[in-house]
C-alpha positions in Angstrom: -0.3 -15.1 29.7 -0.3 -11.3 28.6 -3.2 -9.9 30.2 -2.1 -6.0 29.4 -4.5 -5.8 26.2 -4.8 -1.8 26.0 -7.8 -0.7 24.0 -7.8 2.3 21.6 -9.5 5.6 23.1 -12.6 5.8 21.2 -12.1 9.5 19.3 -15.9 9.4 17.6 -16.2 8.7 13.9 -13.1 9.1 11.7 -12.7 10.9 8.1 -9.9 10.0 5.3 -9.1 13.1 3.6 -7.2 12.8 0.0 -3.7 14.6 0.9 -2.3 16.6 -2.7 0.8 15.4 -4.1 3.5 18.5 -2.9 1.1 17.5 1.2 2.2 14.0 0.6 6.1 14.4 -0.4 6.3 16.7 2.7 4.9 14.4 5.1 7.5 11.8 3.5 10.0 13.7 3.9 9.0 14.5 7.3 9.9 10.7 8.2 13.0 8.9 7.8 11.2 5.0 8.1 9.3 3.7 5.7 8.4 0.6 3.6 9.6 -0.8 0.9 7.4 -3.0 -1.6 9.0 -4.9 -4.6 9.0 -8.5 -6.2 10.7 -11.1 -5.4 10.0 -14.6 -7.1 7.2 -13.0 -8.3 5.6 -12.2 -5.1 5.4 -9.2 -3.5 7.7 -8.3 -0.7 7.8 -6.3 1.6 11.2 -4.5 3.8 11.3 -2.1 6.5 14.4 1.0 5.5 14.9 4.6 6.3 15.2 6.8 3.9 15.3 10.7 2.8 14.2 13.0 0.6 16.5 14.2 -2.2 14.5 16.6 -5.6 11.5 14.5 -5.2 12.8 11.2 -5.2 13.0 8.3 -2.5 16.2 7.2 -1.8 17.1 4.1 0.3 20.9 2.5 1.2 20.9 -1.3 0.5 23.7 -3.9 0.5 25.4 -6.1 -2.1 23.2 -9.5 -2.1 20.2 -8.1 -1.6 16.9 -8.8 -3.6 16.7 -5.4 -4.3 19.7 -4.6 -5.5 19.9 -7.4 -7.7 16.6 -5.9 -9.3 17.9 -2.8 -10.0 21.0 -3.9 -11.2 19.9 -5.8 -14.4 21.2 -4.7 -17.9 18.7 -3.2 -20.4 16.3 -2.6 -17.6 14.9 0.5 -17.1 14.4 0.4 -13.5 11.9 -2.2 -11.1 8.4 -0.7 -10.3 8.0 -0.6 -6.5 6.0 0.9 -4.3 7.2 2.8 -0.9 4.9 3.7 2.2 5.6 6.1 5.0 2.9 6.6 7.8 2.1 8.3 11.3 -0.8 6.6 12.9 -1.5 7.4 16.1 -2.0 3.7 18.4 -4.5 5.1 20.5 -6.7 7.3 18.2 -6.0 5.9 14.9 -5.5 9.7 13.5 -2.5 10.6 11.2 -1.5 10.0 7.7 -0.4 7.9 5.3 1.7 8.1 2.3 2.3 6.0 -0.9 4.2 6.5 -3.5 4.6 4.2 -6.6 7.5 4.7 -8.6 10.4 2.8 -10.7 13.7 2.3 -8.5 16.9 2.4 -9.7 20.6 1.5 -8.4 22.9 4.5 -8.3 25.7 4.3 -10.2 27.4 7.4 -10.4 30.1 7.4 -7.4 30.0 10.8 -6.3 26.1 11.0 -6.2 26.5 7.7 -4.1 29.1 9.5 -1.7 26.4 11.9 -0.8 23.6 9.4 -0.2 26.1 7.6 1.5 26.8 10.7 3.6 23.8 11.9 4.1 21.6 8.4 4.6 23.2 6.6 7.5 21.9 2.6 7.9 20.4 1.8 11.0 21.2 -2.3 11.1 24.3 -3.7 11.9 25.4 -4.3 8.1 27.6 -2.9 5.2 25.5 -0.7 3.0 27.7 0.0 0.5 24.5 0.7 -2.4 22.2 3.0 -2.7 18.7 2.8 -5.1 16.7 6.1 -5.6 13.0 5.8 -6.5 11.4 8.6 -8.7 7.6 8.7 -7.8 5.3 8.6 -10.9 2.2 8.2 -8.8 1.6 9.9 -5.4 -0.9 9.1 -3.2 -2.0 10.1 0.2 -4.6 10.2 3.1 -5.0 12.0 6.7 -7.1 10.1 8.9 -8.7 12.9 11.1 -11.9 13.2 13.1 -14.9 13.6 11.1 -17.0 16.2 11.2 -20.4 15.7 12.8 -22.2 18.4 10.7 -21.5 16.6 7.5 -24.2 13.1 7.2 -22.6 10.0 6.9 
């Protein structure tokens, strides 16, 4: 029986604080894991991938057979919606930030734009990832969770 059952280091009260859009992208960008959410027999689902930053846009390395490259793969589609969340929370204190961004996700096509995400994105699992799907955010949301301040009333 596991009887090592740490317990956070009570910090006092805690404040979410709306993060702007540019705050938010940074932070993102800061990170190279994040989460993936998209459909998949019409539930939502969720995968863990690392990413970077490229003009704004999210963009992931994925491999032939996978639910989401099927997705973004269909004819006469313009893209899937997903959503994609990158966070630093602190285990102990609960203080960080979070980051969501909401978006439609497409497969690259074009071979040379996919020989510099495939250059510049390197997969961390043992498997050929030989696609690569790039998200363009159309809504941007974001919090820090900090300590609040004791002079404002709850």
């Amino acid at each position: 029986m596991d009887t090592n059952h740490a317990q956070p280091i009570p910090v006092g009260p805690r404040q979410s604080i709306e993060l702007d859009t540019t705050e938010a992208l940074r932070l993102l960008g800061s990170m190279s894991l994040g989460r993936i959410v998209f459909t998949q027999h019409a539930l939502p689902t969720i995968r863990p991938v690392n990413h970077i930053l490229i003009d704004g846009d999210i963009v992931i390395r994925t491999h032939e057979g996978g639910a989401l490259t099927s997705h973004t793969r269909q004819a006469g589609v313009p893209g899937v919606v997903v959503a994609y969340e990158a966070d630093t929370i602190d285990p102990d204190t609960h203080l960080g930030w979070s980051v969501v961004v909401t978006g439609y996700a497409h497969l690259v096509t074009d071979p040379e734009e996919l020989a510099i995400y495939q250059a510049l994105l390197h997969p961390w699992v043992q498997q050929t990832m030989d696609h690569a799907v790039r998200i363009h955010p159309d809504l941007v949301t974001g919090i820090r969770l900090t300590v609040a301040d004791r002079s404002t009333p709850a």
